[in-house]
C-alpha angles and dihedrals in degrees: 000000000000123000104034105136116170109212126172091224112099115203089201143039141205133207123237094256088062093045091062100036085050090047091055093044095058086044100050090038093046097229111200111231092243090082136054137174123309113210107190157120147245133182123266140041127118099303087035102264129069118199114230119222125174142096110275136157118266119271143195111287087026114144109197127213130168109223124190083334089308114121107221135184127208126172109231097249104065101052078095093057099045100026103141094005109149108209117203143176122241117200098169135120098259098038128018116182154042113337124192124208105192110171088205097069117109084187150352136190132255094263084056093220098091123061156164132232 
């Protein structure tokens, strides 16, 4: 496959609490190592973008980076949309899931999975 470039540079984060909700998700869904997980985006939702956040194969255009031993897929071309973005895990009363705090969001809707840049 072209474009697989491996970089230490990871465009996203994720908080403890997503590393180990992440963690237990490969492990109780038995994940095969072939695939990691894919950041992304795709047009639509209620502020015009939608993240994408699940585990995937690796496809044409896929940059991998290991971050924090999770191995993660991005396609190049959304590294502008989600550069610096911290993602976390809420397991509260009020909000249980995963949250994404993208600093290049002009604004984002009240579900906080779809934005604008």
């Amino acid at each position: 496959m072209t474009n697989t470039t491996e970089t230490s540079f990871a465009p996203v984060s994720f908080t403890p609490g997503a590393i180990k909700e992440l963690t237990k998700l490969k492990d109780q869904q038995e994940i095969a190592e072939n695939f990691g997980l894919r950041v992304g985006v795709e047009g639509g939702g209620c502020a015009g973008m939608n993240y994408v956040l699940g585990f995937d194969q690796k496809k044409e255009g896929d940059q991998e980076f290991i971050i924090d031993g999770i191995k993660v897929y991005m396609h190049k071309a959304h590294q502008m949309y989600l550069l610096g973005m911290q993602i976390d895990w809420q397991d509260g009363l009020n909000a249980r899931g995963f949250t994404f705090n993208n600093p290049n969001a002009a604004s984002s809707c009240g579900c906080g999975t779809s934005f604008s840049v």
